[in-house]
VEXNU-18609 format. One record per atom (N, C-alpha, C): residue number from 1; residue in one letter; atom name; x negated, y negated, z. Coordinates in nm, 3 decimals, padded with zeros to 5 digits. Atoms other than C-alpha are relative to their C-alpha. Layout:
N
(titor NUM, A, CA, (X, Y, Z))
...
REM end
This chain:
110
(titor 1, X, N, (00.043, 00.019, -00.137))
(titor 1, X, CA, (-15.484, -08.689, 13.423))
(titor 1, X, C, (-00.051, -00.142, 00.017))
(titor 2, X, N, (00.054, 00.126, -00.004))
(titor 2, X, CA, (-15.553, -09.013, 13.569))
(titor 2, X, C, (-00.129, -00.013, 00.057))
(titor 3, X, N, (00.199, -00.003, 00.001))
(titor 3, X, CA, (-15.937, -09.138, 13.610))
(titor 3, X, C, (00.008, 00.006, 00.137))
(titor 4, X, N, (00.064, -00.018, -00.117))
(titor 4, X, CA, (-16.130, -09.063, 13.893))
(titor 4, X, C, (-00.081, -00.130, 00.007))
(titor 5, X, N, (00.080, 00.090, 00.073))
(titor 5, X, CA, (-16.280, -09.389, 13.965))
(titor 5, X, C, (-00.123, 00.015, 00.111))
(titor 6, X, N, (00.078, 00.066, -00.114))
(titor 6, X, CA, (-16.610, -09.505, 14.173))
(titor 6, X, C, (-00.107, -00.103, -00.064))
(titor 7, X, N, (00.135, 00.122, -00.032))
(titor 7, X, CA, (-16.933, -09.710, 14.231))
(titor 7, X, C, (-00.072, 00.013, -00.038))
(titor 8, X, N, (00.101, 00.003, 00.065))
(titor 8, X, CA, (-17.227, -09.717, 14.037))
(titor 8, X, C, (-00.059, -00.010, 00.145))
(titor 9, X, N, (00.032, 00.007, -00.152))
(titor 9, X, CA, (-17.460, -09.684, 14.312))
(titor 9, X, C, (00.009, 00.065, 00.151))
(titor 10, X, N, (-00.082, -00.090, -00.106))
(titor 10, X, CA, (-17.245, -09.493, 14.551))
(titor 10, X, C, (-00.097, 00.124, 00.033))
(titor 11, X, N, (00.026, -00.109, -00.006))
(titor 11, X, CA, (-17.410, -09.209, 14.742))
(titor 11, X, C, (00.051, 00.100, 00.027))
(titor 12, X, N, (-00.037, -00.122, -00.084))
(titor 12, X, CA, (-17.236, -09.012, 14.874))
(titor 12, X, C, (00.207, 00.033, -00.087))
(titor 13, X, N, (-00.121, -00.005, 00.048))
(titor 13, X, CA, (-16.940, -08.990, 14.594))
(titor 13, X, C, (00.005, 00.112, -00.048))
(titor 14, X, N, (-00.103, -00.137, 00.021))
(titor 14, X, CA, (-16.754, -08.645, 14.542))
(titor 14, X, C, (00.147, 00.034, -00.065))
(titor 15, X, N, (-00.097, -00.012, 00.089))
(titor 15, X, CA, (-16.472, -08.497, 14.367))
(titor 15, X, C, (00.016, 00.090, 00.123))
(titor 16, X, N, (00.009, -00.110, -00.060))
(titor 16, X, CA, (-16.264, -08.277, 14.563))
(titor 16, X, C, (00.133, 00.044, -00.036))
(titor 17, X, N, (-00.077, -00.099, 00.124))
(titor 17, X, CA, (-16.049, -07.998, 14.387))
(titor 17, X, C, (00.042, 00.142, 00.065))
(titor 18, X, N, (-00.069, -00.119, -00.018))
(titor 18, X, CA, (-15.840, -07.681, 14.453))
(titor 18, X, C, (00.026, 00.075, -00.098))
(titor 19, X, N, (-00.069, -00.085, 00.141))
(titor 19, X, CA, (-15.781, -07.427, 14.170))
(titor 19, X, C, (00.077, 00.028, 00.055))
(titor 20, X, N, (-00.095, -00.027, -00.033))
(titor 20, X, CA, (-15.473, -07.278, 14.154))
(titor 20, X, C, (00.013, 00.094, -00.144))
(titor 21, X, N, (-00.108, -00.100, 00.118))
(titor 21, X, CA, (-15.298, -07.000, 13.929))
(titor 21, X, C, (00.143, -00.055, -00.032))
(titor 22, X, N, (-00.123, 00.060, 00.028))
(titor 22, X, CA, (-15.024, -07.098, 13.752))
(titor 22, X, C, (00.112, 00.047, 00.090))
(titor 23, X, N, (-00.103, -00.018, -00.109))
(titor 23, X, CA, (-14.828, -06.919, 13.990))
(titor 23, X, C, (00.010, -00.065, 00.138))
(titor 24, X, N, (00.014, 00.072, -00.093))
(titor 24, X, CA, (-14.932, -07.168, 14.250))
(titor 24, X, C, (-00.120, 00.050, 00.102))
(titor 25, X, N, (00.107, -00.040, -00.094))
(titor 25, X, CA, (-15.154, -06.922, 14.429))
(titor 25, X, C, (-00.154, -00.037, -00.028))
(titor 26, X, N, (00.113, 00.060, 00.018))
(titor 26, X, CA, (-15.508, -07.030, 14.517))
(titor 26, X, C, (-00.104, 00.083, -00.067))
(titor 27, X, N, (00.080, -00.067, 00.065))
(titor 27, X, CA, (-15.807, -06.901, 14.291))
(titor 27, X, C, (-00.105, 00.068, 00.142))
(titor 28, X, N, (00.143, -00.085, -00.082))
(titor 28, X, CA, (-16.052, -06.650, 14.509))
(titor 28, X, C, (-00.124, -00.033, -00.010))
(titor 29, X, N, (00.146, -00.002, 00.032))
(titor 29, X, CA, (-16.404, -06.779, 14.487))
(titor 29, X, C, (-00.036, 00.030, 00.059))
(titor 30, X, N, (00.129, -00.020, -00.125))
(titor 30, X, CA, (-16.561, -06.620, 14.760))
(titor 30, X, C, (-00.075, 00.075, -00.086))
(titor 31, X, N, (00.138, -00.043, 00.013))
(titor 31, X, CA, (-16.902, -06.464, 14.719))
(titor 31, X, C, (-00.063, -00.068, -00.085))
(titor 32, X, N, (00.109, 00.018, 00.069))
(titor 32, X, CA, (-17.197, -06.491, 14.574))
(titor 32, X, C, (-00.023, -00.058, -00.173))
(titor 33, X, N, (-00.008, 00.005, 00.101))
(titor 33, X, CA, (-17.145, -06.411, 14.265))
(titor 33, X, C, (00.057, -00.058, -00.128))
(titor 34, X, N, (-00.141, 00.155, 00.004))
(titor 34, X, CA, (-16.847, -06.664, 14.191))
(titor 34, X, C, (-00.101, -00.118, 00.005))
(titor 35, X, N, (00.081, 00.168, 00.036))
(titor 35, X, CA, (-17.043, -07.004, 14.043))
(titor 35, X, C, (00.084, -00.055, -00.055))
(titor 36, X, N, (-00.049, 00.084, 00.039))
(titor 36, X, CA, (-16.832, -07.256, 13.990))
(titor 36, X, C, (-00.074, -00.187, -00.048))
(titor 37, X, N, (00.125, 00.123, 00.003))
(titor 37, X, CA, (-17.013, -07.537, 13.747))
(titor 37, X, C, (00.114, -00.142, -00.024))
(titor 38, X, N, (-00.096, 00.133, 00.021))
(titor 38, X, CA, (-16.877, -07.913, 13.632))
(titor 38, X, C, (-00.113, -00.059, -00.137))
(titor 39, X, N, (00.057, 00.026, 00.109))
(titor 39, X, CA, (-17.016, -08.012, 13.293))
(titor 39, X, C, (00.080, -00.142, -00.017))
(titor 40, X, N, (-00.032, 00.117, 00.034))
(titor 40, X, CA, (-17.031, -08.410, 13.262))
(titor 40, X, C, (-00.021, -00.066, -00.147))
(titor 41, X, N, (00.027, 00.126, 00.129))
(titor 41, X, CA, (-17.008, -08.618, 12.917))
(titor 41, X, C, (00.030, -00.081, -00.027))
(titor 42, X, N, (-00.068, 00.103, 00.057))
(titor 42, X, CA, (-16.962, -08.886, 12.769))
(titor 42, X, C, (00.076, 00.021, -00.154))
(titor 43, X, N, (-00.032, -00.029, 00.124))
(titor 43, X, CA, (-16.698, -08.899, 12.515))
(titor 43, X, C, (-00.045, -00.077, -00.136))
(titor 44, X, N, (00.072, 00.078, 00.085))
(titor 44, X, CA, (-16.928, -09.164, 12.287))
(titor 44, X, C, (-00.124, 00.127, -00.027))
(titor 45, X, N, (00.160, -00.106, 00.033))
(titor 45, X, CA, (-17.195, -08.827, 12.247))
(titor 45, X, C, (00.047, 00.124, -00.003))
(titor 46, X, N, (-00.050, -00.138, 00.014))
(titor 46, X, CA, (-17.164, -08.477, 12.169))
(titor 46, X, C, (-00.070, 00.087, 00.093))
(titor 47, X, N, (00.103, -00.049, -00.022))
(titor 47, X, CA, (-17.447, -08.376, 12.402))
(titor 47, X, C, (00.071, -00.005, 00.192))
(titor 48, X, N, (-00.038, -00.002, -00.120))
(titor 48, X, CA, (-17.382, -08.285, 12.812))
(titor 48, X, C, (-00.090, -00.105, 00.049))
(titor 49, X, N, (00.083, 00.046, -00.085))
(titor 49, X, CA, (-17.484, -08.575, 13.051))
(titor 49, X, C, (-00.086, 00.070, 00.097))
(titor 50, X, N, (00.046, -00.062, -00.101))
(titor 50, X, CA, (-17.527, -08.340, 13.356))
(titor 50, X, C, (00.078, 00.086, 00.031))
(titor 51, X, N, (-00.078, -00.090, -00.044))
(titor 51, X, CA, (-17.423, -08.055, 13.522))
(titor 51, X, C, (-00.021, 00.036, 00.149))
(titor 52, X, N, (00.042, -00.094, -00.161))
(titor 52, X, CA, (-17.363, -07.923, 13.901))
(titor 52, X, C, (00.091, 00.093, 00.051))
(titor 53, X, N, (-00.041, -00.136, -00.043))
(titor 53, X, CA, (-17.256, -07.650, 14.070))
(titor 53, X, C, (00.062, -00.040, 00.110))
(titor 54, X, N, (-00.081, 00.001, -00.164))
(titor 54, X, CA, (-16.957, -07.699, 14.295))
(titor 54, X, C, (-00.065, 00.027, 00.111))
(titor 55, X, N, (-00.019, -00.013, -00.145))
(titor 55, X, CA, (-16.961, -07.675, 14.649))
(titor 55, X, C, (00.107, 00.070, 00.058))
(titor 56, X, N, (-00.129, -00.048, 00.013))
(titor 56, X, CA, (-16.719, -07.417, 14.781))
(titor 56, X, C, (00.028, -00.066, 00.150))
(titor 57, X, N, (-00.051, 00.039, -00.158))
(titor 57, X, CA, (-16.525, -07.561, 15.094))
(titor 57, X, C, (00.028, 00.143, 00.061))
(titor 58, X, N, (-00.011, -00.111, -00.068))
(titor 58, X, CA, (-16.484, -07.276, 15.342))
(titor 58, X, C, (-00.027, 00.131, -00.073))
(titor 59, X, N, (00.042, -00.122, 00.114))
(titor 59, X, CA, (-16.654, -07.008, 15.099))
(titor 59, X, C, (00.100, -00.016, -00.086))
(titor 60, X, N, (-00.076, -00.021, 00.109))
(titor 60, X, CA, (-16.399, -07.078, 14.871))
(titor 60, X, C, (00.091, 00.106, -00.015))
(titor 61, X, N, (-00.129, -00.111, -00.021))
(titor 61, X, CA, (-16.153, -06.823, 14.986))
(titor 61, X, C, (00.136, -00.085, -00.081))
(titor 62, X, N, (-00.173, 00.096, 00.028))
(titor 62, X, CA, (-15.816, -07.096, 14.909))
(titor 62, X, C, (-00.070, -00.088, -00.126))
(titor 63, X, N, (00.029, 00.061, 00.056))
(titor 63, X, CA, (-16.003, -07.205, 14.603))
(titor 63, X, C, (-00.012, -00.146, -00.036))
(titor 64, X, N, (00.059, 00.186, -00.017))
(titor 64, X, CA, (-16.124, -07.581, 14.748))
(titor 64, X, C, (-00.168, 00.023, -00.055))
(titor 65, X, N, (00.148, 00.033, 00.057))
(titor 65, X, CA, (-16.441, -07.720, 14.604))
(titor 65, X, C, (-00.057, -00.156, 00.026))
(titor 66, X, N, (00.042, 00.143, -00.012))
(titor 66, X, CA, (-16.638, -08.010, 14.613))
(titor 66, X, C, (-00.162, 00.014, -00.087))
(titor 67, X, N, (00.101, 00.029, 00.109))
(titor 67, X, CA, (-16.801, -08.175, 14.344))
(titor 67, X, C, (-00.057, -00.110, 00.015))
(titor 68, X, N, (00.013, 00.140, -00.085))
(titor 68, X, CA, (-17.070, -08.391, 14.442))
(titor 68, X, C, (-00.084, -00.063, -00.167))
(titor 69, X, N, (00.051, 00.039, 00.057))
(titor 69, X, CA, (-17.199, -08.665, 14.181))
(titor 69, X, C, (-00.114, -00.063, -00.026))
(titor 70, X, N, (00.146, 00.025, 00.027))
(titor 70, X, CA, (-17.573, -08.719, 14.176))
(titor 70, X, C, (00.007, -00.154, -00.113))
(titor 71, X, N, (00.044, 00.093, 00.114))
(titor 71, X, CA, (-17.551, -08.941, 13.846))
(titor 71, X, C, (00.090, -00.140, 00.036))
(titor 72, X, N, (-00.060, 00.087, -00.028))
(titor 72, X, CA, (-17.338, -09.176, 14.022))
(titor 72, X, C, (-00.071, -00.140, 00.067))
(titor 73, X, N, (00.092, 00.042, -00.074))
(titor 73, X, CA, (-17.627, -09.291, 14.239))
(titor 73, X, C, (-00.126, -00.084, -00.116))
(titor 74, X, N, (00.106, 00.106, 00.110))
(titor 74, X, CA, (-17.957, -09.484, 14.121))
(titor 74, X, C, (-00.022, 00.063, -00.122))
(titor 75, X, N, (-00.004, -00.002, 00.158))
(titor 75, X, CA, (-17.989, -09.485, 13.778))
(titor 75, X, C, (00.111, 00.010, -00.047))
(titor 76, X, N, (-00.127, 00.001, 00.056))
(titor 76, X, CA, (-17.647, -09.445, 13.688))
(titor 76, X, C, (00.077, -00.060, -00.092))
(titor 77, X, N, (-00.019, 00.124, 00.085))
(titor 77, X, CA, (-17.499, -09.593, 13.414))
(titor 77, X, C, (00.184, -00.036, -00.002))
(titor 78, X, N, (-00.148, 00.043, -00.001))
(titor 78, X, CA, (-17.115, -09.762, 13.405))
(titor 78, X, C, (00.021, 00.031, -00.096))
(titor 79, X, N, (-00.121, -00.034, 00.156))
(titor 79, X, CA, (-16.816, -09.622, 13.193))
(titor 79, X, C, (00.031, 00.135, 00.005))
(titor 80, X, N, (-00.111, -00.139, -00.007))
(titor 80, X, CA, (-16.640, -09.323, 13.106))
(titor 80, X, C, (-00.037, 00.178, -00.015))
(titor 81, X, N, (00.058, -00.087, 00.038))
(titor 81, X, CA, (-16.727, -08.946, 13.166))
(titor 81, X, C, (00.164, 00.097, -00.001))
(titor 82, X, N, (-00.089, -00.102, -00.027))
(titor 82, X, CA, (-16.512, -08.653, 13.124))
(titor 82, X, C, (-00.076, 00.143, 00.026))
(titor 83, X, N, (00.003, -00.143, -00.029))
(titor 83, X, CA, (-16.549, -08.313, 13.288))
(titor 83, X, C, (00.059, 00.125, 00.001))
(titor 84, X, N, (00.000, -00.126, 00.048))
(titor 84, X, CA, (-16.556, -07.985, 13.208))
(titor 84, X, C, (-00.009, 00.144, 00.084))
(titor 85, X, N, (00.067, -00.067, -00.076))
(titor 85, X, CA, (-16.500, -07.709, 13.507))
(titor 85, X, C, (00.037, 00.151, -00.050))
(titor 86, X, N, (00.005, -00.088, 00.104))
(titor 86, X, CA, (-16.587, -07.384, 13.411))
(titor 86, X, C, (-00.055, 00.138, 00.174))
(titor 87, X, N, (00.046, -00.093, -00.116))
(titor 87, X, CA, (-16.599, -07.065, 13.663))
(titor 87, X, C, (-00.072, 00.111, -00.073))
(titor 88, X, N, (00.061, -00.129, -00.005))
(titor 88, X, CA, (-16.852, -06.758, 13.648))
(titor 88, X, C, (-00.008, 00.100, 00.077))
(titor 89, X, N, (-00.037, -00.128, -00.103))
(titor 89, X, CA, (-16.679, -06.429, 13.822))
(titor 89, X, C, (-00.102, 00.150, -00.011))
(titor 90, X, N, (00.155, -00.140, -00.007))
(titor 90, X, CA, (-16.988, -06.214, 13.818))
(titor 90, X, C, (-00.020, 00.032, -00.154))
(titor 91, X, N, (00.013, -00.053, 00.132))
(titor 91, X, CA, (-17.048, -06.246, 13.451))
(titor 91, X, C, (00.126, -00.029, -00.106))
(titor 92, X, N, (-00.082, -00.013, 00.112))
(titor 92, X, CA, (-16.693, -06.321, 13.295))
(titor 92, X, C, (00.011, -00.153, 00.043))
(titor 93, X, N, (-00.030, 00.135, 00.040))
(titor 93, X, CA, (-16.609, -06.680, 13.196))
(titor 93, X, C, (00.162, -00.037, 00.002))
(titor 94, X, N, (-00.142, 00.007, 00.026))
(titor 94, X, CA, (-16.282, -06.880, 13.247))
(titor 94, X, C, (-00.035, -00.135, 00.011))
(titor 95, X, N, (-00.015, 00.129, 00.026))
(titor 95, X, CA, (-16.296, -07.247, 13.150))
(titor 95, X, C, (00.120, -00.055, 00.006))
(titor 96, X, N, (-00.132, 00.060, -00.038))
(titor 96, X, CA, (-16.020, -07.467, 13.321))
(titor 96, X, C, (00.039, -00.122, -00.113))
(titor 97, X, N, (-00.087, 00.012, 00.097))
(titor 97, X, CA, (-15.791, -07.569, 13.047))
(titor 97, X, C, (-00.047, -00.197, 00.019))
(titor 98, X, N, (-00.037, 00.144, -00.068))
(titor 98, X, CA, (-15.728, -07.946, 13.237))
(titor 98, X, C, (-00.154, -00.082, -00.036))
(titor 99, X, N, (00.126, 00.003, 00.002))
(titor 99, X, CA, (-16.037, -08.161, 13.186))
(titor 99, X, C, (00.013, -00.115, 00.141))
(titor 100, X, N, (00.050, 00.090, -00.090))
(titor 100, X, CA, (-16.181, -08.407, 13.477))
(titor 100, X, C, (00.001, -00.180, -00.078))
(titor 101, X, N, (00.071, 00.135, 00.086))
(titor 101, X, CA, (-16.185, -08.793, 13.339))
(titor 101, X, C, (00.023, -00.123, 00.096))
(titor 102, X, N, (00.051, 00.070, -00.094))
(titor 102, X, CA, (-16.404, -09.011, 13.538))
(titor 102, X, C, (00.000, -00.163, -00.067))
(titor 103, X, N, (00.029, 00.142, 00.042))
(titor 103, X, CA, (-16.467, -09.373, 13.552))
(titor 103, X, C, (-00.104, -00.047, 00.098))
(titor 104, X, N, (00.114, 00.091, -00.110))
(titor 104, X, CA, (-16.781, -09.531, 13.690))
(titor 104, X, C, (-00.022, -00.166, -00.021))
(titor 105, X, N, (00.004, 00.126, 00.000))
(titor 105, X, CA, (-16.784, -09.913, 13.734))
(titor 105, X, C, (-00.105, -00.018, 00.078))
(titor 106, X, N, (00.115, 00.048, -00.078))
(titor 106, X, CA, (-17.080, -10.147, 13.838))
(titor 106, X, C, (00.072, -00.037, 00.087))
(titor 107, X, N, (-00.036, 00.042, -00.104))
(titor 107, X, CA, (-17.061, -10.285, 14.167))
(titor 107, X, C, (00.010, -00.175, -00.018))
(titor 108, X, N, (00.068, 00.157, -00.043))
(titor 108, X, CA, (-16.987, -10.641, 14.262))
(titor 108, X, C, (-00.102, -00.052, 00.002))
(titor 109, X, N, (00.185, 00.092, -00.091))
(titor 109, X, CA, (-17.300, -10.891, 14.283))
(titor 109, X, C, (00.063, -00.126, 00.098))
(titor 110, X, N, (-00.024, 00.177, -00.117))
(titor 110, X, CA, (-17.322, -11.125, 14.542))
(titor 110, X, C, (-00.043, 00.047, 00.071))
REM end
């Protein structure tokens, strides 16, 4: 997959994602009980940077999401993360195969 890139700094930067079944049809997340997380690292560490909990677009019926990035913002540090999204259907686990791999660059000065 090719990198996701943005801005060190950036507030308001998001990921935004559709599951799908290999048969093309869209994953079901509606309700409650349906948590869809995003596990960030760096591949220089064995240890998770951060983690957040999707956003479902329209309850997540057509399995859209939106992943917003907090660590992108102040304090943030430049370079390479990869992610990890991982759904919880009321208790059973299904970790998406594909991984996420980000790129955060500093901003211009001037």
């Amino acid at each position: 997959m090719a990198d996701l890139t943005f801005v060190m700094g950036d507030t308001r930067s998001y990921i935004a994602l559709q599951l799908r079944y290999a048969n093309g049809t869209p994953v079901n997340l509606a309700g409650d009980l349906n948590v869809v997380r995003v596990a960030f690292y760096s591949p220089d560490s064995q240890g998770v940077a951060f983690e957040v909990v999707a956003e479902k677009v329209d309850g997540g019926l057509d399995g859209r999401l939106r992943v917003r990035l907090p660590a992108v913002g102040a304090g943030a540090v430049a370079g390479r993360l990869v992610g990890q999204v991982q759904i919880d259907f009321d208790g059973e686990t299904q970790t998406i195969y594909e991984r996420l791999s980000v790129l955060v660059r500093e901003p211009f000065s001037g």
